[in-house]
N, C-alpha and C positions, 0 to 999 in steps of 0.2 A: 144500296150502295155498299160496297164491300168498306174493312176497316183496313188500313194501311197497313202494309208489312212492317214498317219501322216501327209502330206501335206494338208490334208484338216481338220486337226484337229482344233477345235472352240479354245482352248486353244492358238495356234500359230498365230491367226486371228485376222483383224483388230476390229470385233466386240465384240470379247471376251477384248480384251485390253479399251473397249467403256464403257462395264459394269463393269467392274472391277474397273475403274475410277471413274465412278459413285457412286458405294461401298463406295468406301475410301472419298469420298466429304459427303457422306451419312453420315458414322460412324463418320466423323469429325463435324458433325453438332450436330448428338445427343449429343456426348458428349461436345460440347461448351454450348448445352441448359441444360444438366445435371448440367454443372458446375455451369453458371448463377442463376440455380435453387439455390442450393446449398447455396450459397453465400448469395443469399437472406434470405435463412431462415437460415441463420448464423444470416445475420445480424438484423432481425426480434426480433430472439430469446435474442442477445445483446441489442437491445433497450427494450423489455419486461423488461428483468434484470433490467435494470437502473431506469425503472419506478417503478418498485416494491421497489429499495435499495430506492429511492428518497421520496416514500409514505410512507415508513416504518420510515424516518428521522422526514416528518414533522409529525410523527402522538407521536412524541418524547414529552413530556408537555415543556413547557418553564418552567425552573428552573435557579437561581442565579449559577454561577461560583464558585469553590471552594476560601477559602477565602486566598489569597496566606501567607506562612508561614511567621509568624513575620510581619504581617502587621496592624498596631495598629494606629485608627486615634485619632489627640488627639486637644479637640479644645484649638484656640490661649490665649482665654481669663484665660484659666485653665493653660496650660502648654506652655507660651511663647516661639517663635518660635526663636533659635537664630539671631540676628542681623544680621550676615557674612551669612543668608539663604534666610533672608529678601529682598527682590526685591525694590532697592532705587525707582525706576518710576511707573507710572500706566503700569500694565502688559499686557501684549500683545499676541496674538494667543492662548486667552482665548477660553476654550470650554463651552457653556450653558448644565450645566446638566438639571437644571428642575425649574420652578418656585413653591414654594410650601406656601399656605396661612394657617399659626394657628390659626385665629383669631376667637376668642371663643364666639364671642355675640359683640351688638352694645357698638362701642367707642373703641374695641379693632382691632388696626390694625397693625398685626404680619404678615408681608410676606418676602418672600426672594427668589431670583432669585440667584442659585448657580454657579458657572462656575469651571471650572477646571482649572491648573494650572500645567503645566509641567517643572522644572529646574529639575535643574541635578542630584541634592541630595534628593532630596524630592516633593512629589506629592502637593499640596495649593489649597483647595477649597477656591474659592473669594466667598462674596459677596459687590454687588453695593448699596450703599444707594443711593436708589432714594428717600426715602420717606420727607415726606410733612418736612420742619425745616431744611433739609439737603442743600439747592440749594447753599447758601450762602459759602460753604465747598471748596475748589481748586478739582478739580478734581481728583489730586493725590491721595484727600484725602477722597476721596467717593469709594472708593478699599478699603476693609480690608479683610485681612486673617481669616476666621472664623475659620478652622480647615487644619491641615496638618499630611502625614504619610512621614515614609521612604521612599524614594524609590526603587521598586525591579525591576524582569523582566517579568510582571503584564503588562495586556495593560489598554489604559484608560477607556474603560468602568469598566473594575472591580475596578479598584482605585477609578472610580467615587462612586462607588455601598458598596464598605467600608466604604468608608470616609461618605458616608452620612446616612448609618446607625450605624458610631459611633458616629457623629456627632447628631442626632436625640434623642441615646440613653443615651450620652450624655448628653443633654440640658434637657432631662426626660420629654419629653410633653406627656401627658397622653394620647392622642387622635391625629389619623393621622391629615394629615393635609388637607386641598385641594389641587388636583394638578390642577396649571395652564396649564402649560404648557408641551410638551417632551421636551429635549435636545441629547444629547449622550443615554442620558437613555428614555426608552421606555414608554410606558404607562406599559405594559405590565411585562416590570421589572420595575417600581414605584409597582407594583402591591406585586409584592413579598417580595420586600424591606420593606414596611407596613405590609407583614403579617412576617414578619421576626422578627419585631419589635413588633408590637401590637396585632399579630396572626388574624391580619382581615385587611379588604382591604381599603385604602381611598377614600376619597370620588373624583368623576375626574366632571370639571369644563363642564358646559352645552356647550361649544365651544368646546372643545378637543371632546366630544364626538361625535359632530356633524361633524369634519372633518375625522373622521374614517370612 
């Protein structure tokens, strides 16, 4: 008596269950390499973006910050500072804004090195006399207040970048000055702050431009 065909069917077999196996390790590989693929040109395409948003920022020009509302610097000599604002000692966790030279022709020597000044009520550009006649002065007293604004919620480069062109416009010098030196402020915003003021650019000291 013969043996039934469905008993020897490939489908009930130990080698049809071998390729079938195989199948399914197969289809799990494409698709784990589908996926990998995938992911990468996701994330490809993510870093392309960022490099474009990133190019497109610095291709932005450098420009001064808006001038925050009601902020008026007014210098010390003109509009005294009151007393109860006054800082009794030489102050401390001063920031260098910029050292700036007016001096117009020989025998004139107009410089000044500005700093910043943070209390609580009010922003205080210092300057330091260092200059020639001063040594003999207490130290305390080689600090003085040139110019001072309210204080808002403004960070300090822009309080620096008001205050020294009201303080500039101010003093009515006719002509930028030299810059010595950076501080808080850049070369690049001195830059603007002179055309702000005199619509043209100052002049920047043979060192500063050599360490650019």
């Amino acid at each position: 008596m013969g043996v039934p065909l469905a008993g020897l069917s490939l489908k009930h077999s130990w080698g049809w269950w071998w390729v079938s196996r195989q199948r399914h390790v197969l289809q799990q590989f494409v698709l784990k390499v589908f996926q990998f693929f995938f992911a990468a040109v996701c994330f490809l395409a993510v870093r392309s973006g960022s490099k474009a948003v990133a190019l497109q920022a610095s291709d932005v020009p450098h420009q001064l910050p808006p001038r925050p509302e009601g902020f008026v610097g007014k210098l010390d000599h003109y509009c005294f500072l009151a007393d109860e604002f006054r800082p009794k000692k030489s102050p401390r966790g001063l920031q260098c804004v910029t050292t700036a030279d007016f001096s117009d022709g020989p025998g004139s020597d107009v410089y000044y090195t500005y700093y910043l000044y943070s209390q609580r009520h009010y922003w205080l550009l210092y300057v330091y006399a260092d200059w020639e006649g001063m040594e003999t002065l207490p130290e305390a007293q080689r600090w003085f207040i040139y110019s001072f604004a309210k204080k808002g919620k403004e960070t300090a480069k822009t309080a620096a970048i008001y205050l020294l062109i009201d303080t500039w416009t101010g003093e009515q010098y006719s002509d930028p000055p030299l810059i010595e030196n950076e501080g808080i402020l850049t070369v690049e915003d001195l830059v603007l702050v002179s055309k702000a003021i005199w619509g043209r650019e100052p002049n920047i000291s043979d060192s500063l431009i050599r360490n650019k």
